[in-house]
Each structure stands twice: as structure tokens, then as C-alpha cells.
FIKE-66053 format. One line per 2 residues: for each residue z, y, x of N, C-alpha, C. Coordinates in Angstrom, 2 decimals. Example, Ala and Ser with C-alpha at 12.3 -4.5 7.8 and 13.67 -1.06 7.14 Angstrom:
<recs>
7.80 -5.69 13.19 7.80 -4.50 12.30 7.80 -3.30 13.20  7.08 -2.25 12.85 7.14 -1.06 13.67 7.87 0.03 12.90
</recs>
This chain:
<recs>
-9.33 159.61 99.25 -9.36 160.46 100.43 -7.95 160.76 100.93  -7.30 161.00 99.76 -5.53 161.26 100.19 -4.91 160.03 100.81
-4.98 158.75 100.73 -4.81 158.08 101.31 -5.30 157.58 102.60  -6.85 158.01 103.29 -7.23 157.40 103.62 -6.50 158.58 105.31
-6.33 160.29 104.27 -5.80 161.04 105.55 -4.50 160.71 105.98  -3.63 160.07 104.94 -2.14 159.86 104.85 -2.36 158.56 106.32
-3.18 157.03 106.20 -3.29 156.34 106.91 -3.84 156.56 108.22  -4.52 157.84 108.53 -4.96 158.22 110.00 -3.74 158.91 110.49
-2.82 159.74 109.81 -1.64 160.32 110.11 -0.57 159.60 110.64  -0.44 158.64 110.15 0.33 157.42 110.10 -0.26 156.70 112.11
-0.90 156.34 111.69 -2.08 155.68 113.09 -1.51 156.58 114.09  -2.10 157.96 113.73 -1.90 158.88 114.94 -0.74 158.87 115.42
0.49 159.00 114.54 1.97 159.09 115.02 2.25 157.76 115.57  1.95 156.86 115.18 2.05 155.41 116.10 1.32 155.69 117.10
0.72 155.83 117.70 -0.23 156.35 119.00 0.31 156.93 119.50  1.08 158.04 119.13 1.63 159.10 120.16 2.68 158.77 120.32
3.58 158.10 119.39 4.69 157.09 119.63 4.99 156.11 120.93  3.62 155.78 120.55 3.59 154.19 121.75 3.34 155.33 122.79
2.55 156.46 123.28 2.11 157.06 124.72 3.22 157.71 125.11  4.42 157.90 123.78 5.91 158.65 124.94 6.23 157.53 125.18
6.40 156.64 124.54 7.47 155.47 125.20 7.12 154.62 126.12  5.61 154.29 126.40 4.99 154.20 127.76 5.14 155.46 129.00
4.76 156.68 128.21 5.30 157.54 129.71 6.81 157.35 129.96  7.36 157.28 128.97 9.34 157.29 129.40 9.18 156.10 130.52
8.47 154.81 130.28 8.68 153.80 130.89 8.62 153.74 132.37  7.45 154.90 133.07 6.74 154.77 133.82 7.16 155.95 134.41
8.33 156.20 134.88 8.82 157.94 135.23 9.34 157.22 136.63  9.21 157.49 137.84 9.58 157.22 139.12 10.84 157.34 139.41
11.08 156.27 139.78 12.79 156.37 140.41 13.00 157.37 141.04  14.18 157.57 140.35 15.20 159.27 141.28 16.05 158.89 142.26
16.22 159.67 142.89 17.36 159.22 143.97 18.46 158.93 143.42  19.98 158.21 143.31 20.72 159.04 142.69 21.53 159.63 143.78
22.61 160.69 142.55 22.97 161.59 143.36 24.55 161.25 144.22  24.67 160.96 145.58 25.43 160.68 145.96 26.84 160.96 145.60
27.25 162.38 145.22 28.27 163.14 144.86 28.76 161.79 143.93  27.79 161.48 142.83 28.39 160.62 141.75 29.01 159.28 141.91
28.82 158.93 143.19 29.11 157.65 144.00 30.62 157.65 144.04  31.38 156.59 143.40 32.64 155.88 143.68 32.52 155.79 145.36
33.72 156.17 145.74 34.35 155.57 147.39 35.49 155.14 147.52  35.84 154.16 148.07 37.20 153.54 148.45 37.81 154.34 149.01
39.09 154.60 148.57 40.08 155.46 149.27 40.11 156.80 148.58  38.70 157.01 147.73 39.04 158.17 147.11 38.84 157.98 145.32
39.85 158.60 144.35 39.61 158.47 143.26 41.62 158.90 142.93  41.47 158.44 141.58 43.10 158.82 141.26 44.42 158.20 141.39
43.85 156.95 141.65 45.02 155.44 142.35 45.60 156.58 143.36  46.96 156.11 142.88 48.00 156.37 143.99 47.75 155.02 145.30
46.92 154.12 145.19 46.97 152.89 146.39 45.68 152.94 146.89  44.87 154.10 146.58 43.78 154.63 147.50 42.77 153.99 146.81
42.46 153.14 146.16 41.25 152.33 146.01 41.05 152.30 144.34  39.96 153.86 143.83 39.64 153.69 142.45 38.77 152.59 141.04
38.68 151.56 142.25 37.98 150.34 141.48 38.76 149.05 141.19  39.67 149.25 141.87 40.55 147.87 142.06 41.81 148.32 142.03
42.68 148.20 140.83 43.87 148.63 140.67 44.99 147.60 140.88  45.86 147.50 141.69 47.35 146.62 141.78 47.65 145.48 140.39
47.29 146.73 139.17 48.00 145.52 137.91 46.29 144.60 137.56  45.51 145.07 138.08 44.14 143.76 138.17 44.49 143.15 138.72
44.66 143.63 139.88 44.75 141.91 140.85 46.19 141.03 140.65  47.42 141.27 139.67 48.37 141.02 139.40 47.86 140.09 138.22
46.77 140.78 137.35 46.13 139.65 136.16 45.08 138.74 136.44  44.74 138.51 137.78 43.90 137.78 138.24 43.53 136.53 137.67
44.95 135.81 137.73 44.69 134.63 136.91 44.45 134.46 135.92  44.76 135.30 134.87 45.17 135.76 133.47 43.68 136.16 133.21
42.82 136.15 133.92 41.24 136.91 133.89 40.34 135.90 134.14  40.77 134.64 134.76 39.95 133.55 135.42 39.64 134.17 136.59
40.16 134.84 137.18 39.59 135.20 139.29 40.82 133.94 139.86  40.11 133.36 140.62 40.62 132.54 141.38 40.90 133.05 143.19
41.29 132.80 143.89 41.20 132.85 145.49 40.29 132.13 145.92  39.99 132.48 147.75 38.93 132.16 148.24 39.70 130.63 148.71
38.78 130.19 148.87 39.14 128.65 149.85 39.01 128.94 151.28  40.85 129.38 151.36 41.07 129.30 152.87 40.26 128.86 153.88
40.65 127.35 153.33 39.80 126.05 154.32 38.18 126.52 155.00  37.49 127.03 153.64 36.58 127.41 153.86 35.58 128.50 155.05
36.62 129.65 154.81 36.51 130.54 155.56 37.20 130.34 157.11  38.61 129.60 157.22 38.93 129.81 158.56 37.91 128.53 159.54
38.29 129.26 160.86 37.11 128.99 161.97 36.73 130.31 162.70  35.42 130.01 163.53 34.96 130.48 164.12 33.83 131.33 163.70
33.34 132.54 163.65 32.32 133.35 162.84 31.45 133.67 163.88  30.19 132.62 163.68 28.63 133.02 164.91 28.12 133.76 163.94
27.71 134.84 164.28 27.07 136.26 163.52 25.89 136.49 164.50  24.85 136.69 164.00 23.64 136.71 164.59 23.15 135.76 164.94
23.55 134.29 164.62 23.06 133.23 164.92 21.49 133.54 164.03  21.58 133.60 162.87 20.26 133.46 162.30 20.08 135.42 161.61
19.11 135.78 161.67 18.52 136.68 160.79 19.12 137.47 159.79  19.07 138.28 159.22 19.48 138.93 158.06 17.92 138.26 156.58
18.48 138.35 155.53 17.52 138.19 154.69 17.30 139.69 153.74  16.35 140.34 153.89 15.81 141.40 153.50 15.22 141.63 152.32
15.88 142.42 151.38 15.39 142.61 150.01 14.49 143.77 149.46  14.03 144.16 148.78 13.30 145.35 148.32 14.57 146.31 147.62
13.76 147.91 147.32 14.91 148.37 146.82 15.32 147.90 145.43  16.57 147.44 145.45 17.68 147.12 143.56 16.79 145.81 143.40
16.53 144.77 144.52 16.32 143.67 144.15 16.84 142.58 144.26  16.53 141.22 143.87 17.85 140.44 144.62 17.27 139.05 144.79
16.04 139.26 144.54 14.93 137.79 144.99 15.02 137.67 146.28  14.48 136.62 146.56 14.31 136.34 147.91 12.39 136.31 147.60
12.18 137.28 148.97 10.97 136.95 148.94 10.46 135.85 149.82  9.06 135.80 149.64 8.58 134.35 150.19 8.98 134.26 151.68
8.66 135.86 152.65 8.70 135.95 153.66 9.72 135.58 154.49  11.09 135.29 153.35 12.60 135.00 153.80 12.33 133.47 154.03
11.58 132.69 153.05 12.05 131.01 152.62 12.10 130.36 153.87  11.25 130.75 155.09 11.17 129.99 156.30 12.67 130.06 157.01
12.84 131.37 156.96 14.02 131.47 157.83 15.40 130.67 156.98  15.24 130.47 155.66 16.55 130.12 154.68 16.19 128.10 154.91
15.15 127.86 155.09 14.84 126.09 155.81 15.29 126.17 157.12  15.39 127.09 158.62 16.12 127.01 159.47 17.44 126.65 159.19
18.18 127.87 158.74 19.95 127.70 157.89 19.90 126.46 157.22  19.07 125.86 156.13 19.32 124.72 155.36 19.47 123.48 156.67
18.55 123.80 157.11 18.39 122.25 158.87 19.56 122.62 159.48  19.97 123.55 160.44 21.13 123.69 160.77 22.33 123.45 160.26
22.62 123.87 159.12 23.54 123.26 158.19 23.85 121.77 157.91  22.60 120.96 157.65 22.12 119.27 157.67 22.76 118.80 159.56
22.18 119.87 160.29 22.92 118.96 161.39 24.02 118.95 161.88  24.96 120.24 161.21 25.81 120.61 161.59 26.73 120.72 160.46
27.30 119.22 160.01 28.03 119.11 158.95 29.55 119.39 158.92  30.06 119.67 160.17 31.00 120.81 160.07 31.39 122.21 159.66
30.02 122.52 159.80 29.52 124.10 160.10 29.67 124.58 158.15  30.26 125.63 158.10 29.82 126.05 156.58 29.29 127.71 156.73
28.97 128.37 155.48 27.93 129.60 155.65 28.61 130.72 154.37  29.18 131.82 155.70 29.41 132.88 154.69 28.12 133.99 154.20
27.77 134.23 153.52 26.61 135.10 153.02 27.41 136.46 152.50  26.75 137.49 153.69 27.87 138.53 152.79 26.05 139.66 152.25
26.18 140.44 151.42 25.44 141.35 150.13 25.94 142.57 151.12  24.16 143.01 151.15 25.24 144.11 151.73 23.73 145.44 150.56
23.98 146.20 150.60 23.18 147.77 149.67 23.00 148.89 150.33  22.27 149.34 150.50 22.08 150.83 150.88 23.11 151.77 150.05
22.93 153.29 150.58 23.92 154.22 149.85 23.82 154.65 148.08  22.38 154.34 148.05 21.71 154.94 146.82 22.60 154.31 145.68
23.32 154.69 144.44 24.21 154.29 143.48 25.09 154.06 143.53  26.29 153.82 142.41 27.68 153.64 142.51 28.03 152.63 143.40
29.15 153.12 143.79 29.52 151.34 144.60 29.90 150.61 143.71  30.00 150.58 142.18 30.54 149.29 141.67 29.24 148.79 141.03
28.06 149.69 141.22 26.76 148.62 141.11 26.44 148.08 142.00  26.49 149.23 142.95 26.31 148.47 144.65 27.20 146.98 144.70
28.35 147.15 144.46 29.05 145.74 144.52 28.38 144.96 143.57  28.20 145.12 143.23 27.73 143.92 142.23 26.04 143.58 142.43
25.39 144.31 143.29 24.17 144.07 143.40 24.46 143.16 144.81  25.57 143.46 145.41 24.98 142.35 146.85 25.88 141.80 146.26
26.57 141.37 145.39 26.84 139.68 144.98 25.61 139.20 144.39  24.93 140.09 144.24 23.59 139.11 143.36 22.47 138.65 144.35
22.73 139.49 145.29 21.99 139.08 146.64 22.60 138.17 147.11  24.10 138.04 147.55 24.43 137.05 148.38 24.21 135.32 147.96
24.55 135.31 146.01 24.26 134.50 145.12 22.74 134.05 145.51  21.60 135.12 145.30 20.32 134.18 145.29 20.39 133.34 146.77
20.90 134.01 147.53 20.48 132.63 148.83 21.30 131.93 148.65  22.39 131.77 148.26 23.04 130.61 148.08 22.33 129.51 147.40
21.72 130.28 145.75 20.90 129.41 145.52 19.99 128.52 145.47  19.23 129.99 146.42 18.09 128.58 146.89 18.32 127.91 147.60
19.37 128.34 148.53 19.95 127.29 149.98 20.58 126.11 149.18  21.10 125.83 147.83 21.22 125.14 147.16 20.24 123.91 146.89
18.39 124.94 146.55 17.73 124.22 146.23 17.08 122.92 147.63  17.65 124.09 148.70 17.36 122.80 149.92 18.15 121.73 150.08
19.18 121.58 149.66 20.02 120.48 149.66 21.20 120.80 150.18  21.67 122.32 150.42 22.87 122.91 150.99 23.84 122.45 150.36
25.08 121.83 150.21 26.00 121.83 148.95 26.76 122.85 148.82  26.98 123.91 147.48 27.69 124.90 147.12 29.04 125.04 147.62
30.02 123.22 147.80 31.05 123.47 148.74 31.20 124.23 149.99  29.94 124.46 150.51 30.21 124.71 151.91 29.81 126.13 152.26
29.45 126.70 151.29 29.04 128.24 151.27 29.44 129.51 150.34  30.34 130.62 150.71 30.76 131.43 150.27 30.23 132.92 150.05
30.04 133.29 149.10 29.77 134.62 149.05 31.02 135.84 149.23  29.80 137.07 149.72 30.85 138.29 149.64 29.92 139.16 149.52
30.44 140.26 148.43 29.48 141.47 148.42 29.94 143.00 149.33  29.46 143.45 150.24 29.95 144.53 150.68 29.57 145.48 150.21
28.43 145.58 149.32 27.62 146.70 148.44 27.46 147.57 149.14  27.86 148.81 149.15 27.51 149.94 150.21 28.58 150.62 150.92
29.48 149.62 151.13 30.54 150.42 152.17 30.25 150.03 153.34  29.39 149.45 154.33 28.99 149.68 155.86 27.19 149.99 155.74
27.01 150.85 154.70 25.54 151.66 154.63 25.35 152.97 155.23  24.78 153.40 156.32 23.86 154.35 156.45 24.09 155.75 155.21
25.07 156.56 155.00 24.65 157.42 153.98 23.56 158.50 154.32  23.01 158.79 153.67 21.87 159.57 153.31 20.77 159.54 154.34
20.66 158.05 154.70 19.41 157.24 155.46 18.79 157.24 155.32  17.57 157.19 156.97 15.96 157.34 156.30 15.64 156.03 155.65
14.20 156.06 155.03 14.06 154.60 154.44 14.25 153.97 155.13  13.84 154.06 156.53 13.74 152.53 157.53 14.99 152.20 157.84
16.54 152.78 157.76 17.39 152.82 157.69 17.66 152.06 156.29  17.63 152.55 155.10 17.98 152.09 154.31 17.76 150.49 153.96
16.16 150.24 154.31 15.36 149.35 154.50 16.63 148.07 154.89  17.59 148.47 156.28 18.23 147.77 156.97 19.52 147.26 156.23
19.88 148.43 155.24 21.09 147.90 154.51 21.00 147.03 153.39  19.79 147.27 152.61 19.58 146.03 151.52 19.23 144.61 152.46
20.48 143.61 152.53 20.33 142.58 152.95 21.61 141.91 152.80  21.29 140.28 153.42 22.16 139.45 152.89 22.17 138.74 154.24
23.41 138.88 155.39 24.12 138.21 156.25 24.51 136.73 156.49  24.45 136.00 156.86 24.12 134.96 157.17 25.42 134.70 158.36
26.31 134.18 158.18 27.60 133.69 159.25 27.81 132.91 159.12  27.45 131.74 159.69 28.30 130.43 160.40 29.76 130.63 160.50
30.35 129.85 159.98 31.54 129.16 160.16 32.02 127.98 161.11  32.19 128.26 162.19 32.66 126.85 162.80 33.45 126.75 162.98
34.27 125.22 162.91 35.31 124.85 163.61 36.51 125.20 164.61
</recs>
């Protein structure tokens, strides 16, 4: 009998075990709180900018960061030629609803083998900007990729993440809605 209460005790605490760590799982995203948000220009750098310090970009090489390909970027910048590609919130898929418009860019690109494609990441206000940065490089990355999988070649297309420094602060959703996205600029000649 002592065993058999010791093994329901046992059971039970595994049960109630597994139902916190399923409720922990399942707790609704919070806003976060803006106050906690990194901004350019403000922090303790004497050179205005608390994410990117002078002796980083002095170890650049020393880190494996390379420069952009000039070549690449100079030209002409058609902006609004095609669409923005629109993400969900803190996501960085492309949904299906994008793929049509990312086969326009892939054809255009095919006919226009001069032409190359800056993709800039851009985030709403919600989180740090150095996640924010790093979330629209992960945005700007997936279309590259798949624009990859159309036959784009990686030579001819550059990323940039703007994360949330041209976002809407404390935007309605449909606002916010507008800043999770990934820009689309032609490069011409």
C-alpha cells in the first residue's frame, strides 16, 4: 500500500509538473516595454551610437565583417517598382501570399540582367533595436533566399536590415502591420 501511495504521489507531481510547464508555454505575448528599447544616438558612446562602437568597426576585419560591394549598390534606386513583402509579428517566412509577387522580381531580374536588388528588413517598434536589427536581416535574408530558389544569383542581391529605426513608435496594429516588411529596390544602371 506504501508503495502503491508513494507511486500515485510521484504520478501526481509529474502531472502538475507537465500542467505548469504547459501553462508557462502558453502565456500571451506582452508588449515590450519601449523605455527598454536601445536608440541610436542615445546610450553612453561619446560618438552617439550605443550599439556600434568606433574600436568594432576598427576590428572589422579582425572579426570576418567584410564591406559592401560598391559595384553593387551604385546606380540608380527604383523604389516602389515592386511591393513590399509582409511578415507576421517576430516572423521572417515568407508567406505563400508573398511567392507570386517574389516570381514577378525573379522575371524582372531574368530580363533585366543589368538590374540588381537591394532588400532592406525593416520591424515595427515592439523590442530592442539590436533584435529588431537582427530580425530584418532575417527578413531581408529569407527573400533573398527564396529569390535564390528562383534562379536569382546571390551576386546580384544585397541585404540591409533597418530593424526599427524608420517604425511608427507606439503604432496602431495596422500601422505596425506596415513596418514588419522587407523592401524591394532595384538597382539600375
Amino acid at each position: 500500500m506504501n508503495t502503491l501511495s508513494q507511486s500515485f504521489r510521484l504520478g501526481l507531481s509529474a502531472l502538475l509538473l507537465t500542467a505548469l510547464l504547459v501553462g508557462a508555454g502558453c502565456r500571451s505575448a506582452q508588449k515590450p516595454d519601449p523605455s527598454m528599447t536601445a536608440v541610436r544616438g542615445i546610450g553612453t558612446s561619446a560618438h552617439g551610437a550605443d550599439w556600434v562602437s568606433p574600436e568594432d568597426m576598427a576590428r572589422a576585419g579582425e572579426l570576418g565583417l567584410t564591406g559592401r560591394d560598391a559595384g553593387l549598390l551604385a546606380g540608380n534606386r527604383l523604389e516602389n517598382l515592386f511591393s513590399p513583402v509582409y511578415f507576421d509579428f517576430d516572423q521572417s517566412f515568407i508567406r505563400p501570399g508573398d511567392r507570386p509577387l517574389l516570381q514577378q522580381v525573379a522575371s524582372y531580374l531574368a530580363a533585366n540582367p543589368s538590374h540588381n536588388l537591394l532588400v532592406e528588413g525593416h520591424c515595427d517598434w515592439r523590442g530592442t533595436t539590436e533584435y529588431n536589427m537582427a530580425l530584418g536581416d532575417r527578413r531581408a535574408k529569407s527573400v533573398t533566399a527564396y529569390l535564390e530558389q528562383l534562379g536569382v544569383s546571390a551576386m546580384r542581391m544585397e541585404t540591409l536590415s533597418k530593424g526599427d529605426l524608420e517604425a511608427v513608435t507606439e503604432g496602431t496594429e495596422a500601422q505596425m502591420q506596415l513596418d514588419r516588411r522587407a523592401d524591394l529596390i532595384i538597382l539600375a544602371p
